[in-house]
C-alpha positions in Angstrom: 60.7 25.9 5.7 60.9 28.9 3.7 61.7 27.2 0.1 58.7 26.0 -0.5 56.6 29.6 0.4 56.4 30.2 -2.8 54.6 26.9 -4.2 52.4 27.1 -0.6 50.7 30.3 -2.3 50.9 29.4 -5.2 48.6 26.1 -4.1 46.2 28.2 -1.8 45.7 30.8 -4.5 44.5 27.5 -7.1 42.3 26.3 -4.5 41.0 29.7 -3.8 40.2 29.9 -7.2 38.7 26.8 -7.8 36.2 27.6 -4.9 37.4 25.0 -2.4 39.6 27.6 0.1 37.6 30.2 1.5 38.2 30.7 5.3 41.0 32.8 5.9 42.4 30.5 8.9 42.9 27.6 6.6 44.4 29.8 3.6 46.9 31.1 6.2 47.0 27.2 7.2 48.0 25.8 3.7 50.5 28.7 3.0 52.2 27.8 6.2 52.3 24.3 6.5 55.1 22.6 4.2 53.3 19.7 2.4 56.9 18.7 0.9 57.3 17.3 5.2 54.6 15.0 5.4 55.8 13.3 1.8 59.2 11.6 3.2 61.0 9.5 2.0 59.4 9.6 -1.2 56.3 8.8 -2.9 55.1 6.6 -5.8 53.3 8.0 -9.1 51.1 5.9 -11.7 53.0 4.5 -15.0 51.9 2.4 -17.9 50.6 -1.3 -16.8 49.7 -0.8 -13.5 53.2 0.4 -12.5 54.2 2.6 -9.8 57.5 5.0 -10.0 59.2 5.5 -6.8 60.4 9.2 -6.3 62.0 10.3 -3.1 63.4 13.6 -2.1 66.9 12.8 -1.6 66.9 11.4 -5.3 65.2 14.7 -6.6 66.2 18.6 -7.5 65.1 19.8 -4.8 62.5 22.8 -6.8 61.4 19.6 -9.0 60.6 17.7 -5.7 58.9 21.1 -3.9 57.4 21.8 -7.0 55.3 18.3 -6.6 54.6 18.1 -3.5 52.5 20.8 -3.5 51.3 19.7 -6.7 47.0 19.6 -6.4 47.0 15.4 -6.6 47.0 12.3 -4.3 50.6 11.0 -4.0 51.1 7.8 -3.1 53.4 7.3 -0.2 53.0 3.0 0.6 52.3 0.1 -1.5 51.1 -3.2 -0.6 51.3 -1.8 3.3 55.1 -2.0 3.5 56.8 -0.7 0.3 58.0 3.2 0.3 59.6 4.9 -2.5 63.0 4.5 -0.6 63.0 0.5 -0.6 62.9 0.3 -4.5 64.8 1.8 -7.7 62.6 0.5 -10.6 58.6 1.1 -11.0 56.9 -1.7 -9.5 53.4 -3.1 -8.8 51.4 -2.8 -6.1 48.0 -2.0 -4.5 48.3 1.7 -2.6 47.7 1.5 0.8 48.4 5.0 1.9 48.6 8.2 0.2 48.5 12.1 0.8 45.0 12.9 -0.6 44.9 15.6 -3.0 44.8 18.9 -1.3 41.5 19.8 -3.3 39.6 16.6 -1.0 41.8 17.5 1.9 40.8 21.5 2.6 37.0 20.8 1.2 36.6 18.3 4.2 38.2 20.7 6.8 36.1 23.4 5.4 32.8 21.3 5.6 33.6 20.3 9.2 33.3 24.0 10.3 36.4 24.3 13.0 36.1 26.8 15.4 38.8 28.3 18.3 38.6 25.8 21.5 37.4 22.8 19.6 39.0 19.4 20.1 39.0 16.9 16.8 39.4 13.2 16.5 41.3 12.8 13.8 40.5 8.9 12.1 43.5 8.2 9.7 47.2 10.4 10.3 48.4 9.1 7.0 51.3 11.7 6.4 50.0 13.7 9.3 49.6 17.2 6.5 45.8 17.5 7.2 46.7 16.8 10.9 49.0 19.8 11.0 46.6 22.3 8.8 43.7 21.4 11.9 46.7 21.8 14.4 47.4 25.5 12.8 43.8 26.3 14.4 43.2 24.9 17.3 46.8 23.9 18.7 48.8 20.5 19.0 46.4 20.1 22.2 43.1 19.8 20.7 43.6 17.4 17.8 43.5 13.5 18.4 44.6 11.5 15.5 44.5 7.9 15.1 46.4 5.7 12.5 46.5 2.0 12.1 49.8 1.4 10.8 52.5 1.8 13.4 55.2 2.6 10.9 53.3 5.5 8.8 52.2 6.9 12.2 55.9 6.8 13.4 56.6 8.7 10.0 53.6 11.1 10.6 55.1 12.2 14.2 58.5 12.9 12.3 57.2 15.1 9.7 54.8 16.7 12.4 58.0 17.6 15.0 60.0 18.6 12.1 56.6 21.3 11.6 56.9 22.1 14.9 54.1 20.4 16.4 53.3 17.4 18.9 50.1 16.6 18.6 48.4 13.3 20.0 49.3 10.4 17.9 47.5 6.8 18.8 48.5 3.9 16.9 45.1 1.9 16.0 42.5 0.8 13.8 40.7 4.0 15.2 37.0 2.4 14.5 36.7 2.5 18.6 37.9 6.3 18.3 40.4 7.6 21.2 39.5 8.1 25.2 41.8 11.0 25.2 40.1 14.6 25.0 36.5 13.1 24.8 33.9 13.8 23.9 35.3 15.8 21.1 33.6 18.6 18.8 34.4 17.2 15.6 35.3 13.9 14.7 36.9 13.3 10.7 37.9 10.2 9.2 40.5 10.3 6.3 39.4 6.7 5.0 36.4 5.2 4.0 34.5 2.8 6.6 31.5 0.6 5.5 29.2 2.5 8.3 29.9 5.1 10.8 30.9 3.2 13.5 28.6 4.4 17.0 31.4 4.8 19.3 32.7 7.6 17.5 28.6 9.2 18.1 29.4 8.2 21.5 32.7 10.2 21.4 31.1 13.7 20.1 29.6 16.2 22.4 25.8 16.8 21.3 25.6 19.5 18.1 29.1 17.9 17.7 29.7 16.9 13.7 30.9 13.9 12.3 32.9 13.6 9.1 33.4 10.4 7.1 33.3 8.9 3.6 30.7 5.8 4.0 30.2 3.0 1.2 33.3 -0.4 0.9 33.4 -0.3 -3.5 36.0 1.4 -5.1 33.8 4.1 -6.6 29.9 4.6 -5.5 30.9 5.8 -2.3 29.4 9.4 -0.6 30.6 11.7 1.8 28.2 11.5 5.5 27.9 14.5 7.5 26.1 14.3 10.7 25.4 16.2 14.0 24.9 13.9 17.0 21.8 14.9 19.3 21.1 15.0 23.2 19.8 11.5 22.8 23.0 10.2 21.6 21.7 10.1 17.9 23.6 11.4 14.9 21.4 12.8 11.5 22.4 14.1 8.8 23.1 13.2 5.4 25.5 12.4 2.4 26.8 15.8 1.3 28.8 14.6 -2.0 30.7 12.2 -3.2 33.8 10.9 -1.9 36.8 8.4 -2.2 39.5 7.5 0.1 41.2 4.0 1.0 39.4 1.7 3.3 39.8 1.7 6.8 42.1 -1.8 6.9 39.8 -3.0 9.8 36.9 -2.9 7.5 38.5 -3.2 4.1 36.6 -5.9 2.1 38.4 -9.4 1.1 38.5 -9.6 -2.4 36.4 -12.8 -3.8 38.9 -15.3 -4.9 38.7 -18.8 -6.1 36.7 -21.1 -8.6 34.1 -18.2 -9.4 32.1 -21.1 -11.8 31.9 -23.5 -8.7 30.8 -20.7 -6.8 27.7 -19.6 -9.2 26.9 -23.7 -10.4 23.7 -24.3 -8.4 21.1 -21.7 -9.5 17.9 -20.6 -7.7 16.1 -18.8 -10.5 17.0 -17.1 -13.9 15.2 -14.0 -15.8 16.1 -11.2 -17.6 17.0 -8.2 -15.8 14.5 -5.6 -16.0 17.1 -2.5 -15.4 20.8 -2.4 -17.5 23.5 -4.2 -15.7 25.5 -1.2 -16.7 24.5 0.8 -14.3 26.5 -0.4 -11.6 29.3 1.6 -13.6 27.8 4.9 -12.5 28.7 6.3 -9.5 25.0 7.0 -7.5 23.4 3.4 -8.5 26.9 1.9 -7.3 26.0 3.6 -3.8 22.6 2.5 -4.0 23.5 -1.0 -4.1 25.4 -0.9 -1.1 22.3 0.5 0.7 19.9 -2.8 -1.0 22.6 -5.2 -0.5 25.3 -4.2 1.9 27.1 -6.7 1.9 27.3 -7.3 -1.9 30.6 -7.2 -3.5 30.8 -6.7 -7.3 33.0 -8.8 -9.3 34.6 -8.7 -13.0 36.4 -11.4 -14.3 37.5 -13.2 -17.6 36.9 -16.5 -18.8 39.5 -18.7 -20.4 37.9 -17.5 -23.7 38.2 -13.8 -22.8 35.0 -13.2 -22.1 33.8 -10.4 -19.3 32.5 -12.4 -16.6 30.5 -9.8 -13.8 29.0 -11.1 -10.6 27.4 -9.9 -7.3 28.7 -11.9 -4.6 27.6 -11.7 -0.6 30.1 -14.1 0.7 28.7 -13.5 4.6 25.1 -14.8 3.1 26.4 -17.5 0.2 24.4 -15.5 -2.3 25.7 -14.3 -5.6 23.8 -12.9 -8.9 26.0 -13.6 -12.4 25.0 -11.4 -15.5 24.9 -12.7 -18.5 25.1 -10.5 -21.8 22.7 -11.1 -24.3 21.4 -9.2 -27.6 20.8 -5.8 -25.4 19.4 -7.4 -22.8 21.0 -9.0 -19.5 20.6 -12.2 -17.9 20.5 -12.6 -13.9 21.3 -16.3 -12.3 20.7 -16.0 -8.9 21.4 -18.3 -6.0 21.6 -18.5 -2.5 19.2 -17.7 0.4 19.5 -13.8 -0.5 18.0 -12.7 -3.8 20.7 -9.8 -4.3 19.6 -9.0 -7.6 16.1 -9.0 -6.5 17.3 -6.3 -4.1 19.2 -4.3 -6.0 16.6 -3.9 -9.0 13.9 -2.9 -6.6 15.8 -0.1 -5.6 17.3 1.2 -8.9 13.5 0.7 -10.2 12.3 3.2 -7.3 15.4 5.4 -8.1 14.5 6.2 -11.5 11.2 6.4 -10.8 11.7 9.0 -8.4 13.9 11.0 -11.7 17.3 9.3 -10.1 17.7 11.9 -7.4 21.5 12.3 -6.5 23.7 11.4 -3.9 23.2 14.8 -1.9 19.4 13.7 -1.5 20.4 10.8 0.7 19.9 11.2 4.7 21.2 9.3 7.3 20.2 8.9 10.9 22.6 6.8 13.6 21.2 5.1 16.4 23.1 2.6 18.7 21.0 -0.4 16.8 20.9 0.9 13.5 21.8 3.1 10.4 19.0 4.2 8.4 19.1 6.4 4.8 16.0 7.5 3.1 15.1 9.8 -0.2 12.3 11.5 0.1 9.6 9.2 2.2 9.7 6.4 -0.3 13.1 4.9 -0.5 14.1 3.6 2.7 17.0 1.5 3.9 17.9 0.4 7.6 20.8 -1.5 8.5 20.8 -3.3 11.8 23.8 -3.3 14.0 23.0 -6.8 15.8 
């Protein structure tokens, strides 16, 4: 393990730097652990059209293949849930479905959940097991829990893990129901992005116990939650930042597929919108939408004549909103029992009115029957659980 020491420094020196590394436990964590382990057999980067190159470790100089590895980026290790770099020769296509986060997202997290000697962590997500293995350099292979859904990347993340030395707890699951084993834990962190926290995992932390976990189902517009469950068996908090990670695959959203026209034919009402469609490009009023219309997927499309087609769809309520481009202005058709347009305008209207507050303003509270966020007194959002 001693080849790669000197990239290991060189990585916890960058992240020093940059402001994200500043315990001295996890520095002497991420100059110890070998993040070249958790990468086998290989892993995919981005190319031109939507292509991914596969790059393994037996096909690379080894300094060249060290040298990324500890690299400060997300490397793709799967594609499309079963492809690894070591199955293909030529870039191919394929939707990412896991990854070793970039180490920046991976130490901020471990920072913000404030580790202390004797605690025990769930774990939600192994993926390569390297964030597993920096917690392990704490607290021991004893008091971590981790939980991965996909057999074959857990049965990788035990072998890079025993190759580190350590045997931690691996459970193969979709980790949503957490893990019986060392409960009720101090800290529970998810390493994928669920569409709320799910209560069992409140149920699961000791009380002044924190939670950790990337909340929101869009690609983008999604915000880091941190909370601290109470006596009562509550969790509140708030959103601390913003935050990306894959789905959890229990939860991951179906894409909307199909005859989209068929879909938005019958119309309930049409108007102009009184807020720019264009802001569900930017990052907070993405987020926001989730909170007016949770279940609301946005949708971009072409039409045979190469126009930009853009929708809101709720396929659990049969609502949808299409936007129609005008002269500067925008066009809402809306249909369905749900106005989701309706919804969503309301609360952008409030946002701005309130001088578009950022993501850090939003607040969470967890009870067994709902989640509720709130900015300020006058934006409020609950979402039952029946």
């Amino acid at each position: 393990m001693t080849e790669s020491a000197e990239e290991r420094r060189r990585l916890a020196a960058l992240l020093t730097r940059d402001g994200v590394l500043t315990t001295p436990w996890l520095r002497a964590a991420v100059e110890a652990v070998p993040r070249d382990l958790f990468l086998h057999p290989g892993v995919f980067l981005p190319e031109g059209g939507g292509k991914w190159r596969p790059v393994t470790a037996v096909g690379s100089d080894p300094d060249e293949w060290v040298r990324l590895a500890h690299s400060n980026q997300t490397l793709t290790t799967q594609l499309d849930g079963h492809v690894t770099a070591d199955r293909v020769s030529e870039p191919v296509t394929g939707v990412p479905t896991s990854s070793s986060t970039i180490p920046t997202t991976v130490v901020d997290m471990i920072e913000k959940l404030g580790i202390e000697d004797g605690h025990r962590v769930l774990e939600i997500g192994t993926g390569t097991g390297y964030s597993t293995a920096l917690m392990c350099h704490r607290l021991g292979e004893d008091n971590v829990t981790t939980v991965e859904v996909d057999p074959e990347v857990a049965s990788r993340a035990d072998a890079a893990l025993e190759k580190a030395g350590i045997s931690t707890w691996t459970a193969t699951g979709d980790g949503l129901l957490g893990h019986p084993r060392n409960a009720p834990y101090d800290r529970v962190i998810a390493t994928c992005a669920v569409r709320r926290v799910p209560y069992t995992w409140v149920r699961q932390t000791k009380p002044g116990g924190i939670i950790l976990s990337t909340v929101g189902s869009w690609p983008y517009g999604t915000g880091l939650a941190k909370v601290t469950v109470d006596e009562e068996g509550n969790a509140h908090g708030g959103v601390i930042g913003r935050s990306s990670f894959m789905q959890a695959r229990a939860q991951a959203v179906v894409p909307v597929s199909g005859d989209l026209s068929a879909r938005t034919c019958y119309a309930d009402s049409e108007r102009e919108a009184k807020v720019p469609v264009r802001l569900l490009d930017e990052w907070m009023p993405a987020f926001l939408v989730q909170l007016a219309a949770p279940g609301a997927h946005l949708v971009r499309a072409t039409a045979h004549d190469g126009r930009p087609l853009l929708y809101l769809f709720d396929p659990d309520r049969e609502s949808f909103a299409e936007f129609i481009a005008g002269d500067g202005t925008w066009t809402v058709r809306q249909g369905g029992p749900v106005p989701l347009w309706d919804r969503v305008e309301e609360a952008l209207l409030a946002w701005r009115a309130a001088g578009c507050p950022g993501i850090e303003t939003v607040r969470l509270t967890i009870t067994k029957e709902s989640h509720s966020y709130w900015i300020d007194t006058d934006l409020h959002w609950e979402h039952r659980l029946d």
